[in-house]
C-alpha positions as CSV (number, residue, x, y, z in Angstrom):
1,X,-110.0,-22.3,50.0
2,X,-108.1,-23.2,53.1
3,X,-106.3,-20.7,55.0
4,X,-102.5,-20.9,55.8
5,X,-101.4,-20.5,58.8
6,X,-97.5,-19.5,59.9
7,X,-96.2,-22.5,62.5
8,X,-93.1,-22.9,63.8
9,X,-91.4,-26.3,65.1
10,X,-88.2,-27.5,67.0
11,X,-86.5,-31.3,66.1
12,X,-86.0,-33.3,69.7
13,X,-83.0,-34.8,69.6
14,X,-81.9,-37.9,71.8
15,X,-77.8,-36.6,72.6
16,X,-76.9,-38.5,75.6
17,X,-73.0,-37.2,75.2
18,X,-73.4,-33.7,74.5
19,X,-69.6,-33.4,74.0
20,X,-69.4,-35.9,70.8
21,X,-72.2,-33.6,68.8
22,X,-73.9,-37.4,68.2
23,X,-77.9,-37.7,68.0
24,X,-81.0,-39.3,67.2
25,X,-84.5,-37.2,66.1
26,X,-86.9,-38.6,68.2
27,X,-89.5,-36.1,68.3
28,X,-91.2,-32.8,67.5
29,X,-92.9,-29.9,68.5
30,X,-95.5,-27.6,66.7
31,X,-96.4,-24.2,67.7
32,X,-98.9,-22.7,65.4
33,X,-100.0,-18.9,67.3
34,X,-102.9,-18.5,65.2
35,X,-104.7,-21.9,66.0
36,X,-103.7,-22.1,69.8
37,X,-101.8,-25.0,69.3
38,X,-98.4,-26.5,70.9
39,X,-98.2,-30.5,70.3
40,X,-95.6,-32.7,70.4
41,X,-95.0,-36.2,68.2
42,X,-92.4,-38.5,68.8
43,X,-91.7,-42.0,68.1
44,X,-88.3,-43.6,69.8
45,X,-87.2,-46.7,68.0
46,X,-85.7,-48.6,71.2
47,X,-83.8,-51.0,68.8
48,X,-82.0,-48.2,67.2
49,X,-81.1,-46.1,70.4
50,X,-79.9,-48.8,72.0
51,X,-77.6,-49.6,68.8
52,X,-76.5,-46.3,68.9
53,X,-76.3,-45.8,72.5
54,X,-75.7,-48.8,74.2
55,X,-75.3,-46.9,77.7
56,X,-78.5,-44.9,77.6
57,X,-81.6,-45.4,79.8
58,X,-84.3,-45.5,77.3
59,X,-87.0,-45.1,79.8
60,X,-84.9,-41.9,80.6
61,X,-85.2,-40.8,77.6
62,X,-89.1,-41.5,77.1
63,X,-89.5,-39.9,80.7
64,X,-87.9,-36.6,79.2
65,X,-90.8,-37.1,76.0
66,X,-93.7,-37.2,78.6
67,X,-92.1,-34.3,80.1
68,X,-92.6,-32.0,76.8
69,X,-96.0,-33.7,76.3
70,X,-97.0,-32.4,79.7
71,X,-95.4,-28.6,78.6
72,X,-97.6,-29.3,75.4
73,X,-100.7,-30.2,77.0
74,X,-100.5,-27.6,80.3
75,X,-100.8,-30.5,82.6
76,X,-99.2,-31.4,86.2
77,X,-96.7,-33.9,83.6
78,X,-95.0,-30.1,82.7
79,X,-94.4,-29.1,86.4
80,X,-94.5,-25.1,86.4
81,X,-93.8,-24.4,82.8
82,X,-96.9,-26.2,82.1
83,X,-99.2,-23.0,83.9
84,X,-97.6,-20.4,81.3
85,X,-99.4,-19.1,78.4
86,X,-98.3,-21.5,75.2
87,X,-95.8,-19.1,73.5
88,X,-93.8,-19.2,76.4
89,X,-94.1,-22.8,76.9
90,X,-92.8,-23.0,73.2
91,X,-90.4,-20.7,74.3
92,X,-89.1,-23.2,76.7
93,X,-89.0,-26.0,74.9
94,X,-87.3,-24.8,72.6
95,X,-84.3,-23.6,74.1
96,X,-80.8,-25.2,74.2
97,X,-80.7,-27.4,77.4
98,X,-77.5,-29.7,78.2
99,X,-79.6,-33.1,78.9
100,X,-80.2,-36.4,77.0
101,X,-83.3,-34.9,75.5
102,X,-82.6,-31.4,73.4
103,X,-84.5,-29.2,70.8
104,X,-82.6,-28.4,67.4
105,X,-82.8,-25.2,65.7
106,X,-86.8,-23.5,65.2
107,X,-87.9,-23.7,61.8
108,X,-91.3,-22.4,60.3
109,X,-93.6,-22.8,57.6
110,X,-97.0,-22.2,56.4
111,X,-100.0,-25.5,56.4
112,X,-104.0,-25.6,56.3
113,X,-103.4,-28.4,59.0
114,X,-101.2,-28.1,61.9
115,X,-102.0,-31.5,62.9
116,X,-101.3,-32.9,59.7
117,X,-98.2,-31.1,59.3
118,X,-97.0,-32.3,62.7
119,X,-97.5,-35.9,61.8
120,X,-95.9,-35.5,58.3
121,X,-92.8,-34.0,59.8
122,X,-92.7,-36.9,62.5
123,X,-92.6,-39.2,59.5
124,X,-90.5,-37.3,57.5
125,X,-87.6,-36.6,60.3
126,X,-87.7,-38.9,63.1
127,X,-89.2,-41.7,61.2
């Protein structure tokens, strides 16, 4: 039998006018403590931002992704929060921010898989 294993994931959310409460899910990221994991997945649909947001840069927007794939991965992409141990680097990702790119609220769950889960909730939300 598989063990479960707690995780916890944030939503990222494309909100290029923070004061009209709009947005697009374009990502996510999985922190799972027990597996040493943080990974972000995100897919932005270029067609449909621009639909949406006709003003945005979408290469801004996919800049800001790389950014939390840096965090994710500890590499030079994450600037200084990248060096922190991966809770904290959770920890920073997933607080509010006032940019283009922001994290919704943290939700958890239990999966064999973190990988597999963090792949079914791309489908499943941003998708």
């Amino acid at each position: 039998m598989n063990e479960l294993l707690p995780y916890q994931y944030v939503v990222l959310r494309c909100v290029p006018r923070v004061e009209r409460e709009e947005f697009l899910n374009v990502g996510v990221v999985l922190y799972c403590q027990a597996r040493d994991l943080l990974e972000a997945a995100w897919h932005v649909d270029t067609d449909r931002v621009q639909h949406v947001f006709p003003d945005l840069d979408v290469s801004r927007l996919c800049e800001g992704l790389a950014f939390v794939d840096g965090v994710c991965a500890g590499d030079e992409r994450g600037g200084a929060a990248a060096a922190q141990p991966l809770g904290t680097r959770f920890g920073f990702l997933k607080a509010p921010r006032s940019t283009v790119l922001q994290p919704g609220p943290v939700h958890g769950g239990m999966t064999t898989d973190p990988g597999a889960e963090l792949q079914r909730l791309l489908d499943r939300l941003v998708r």
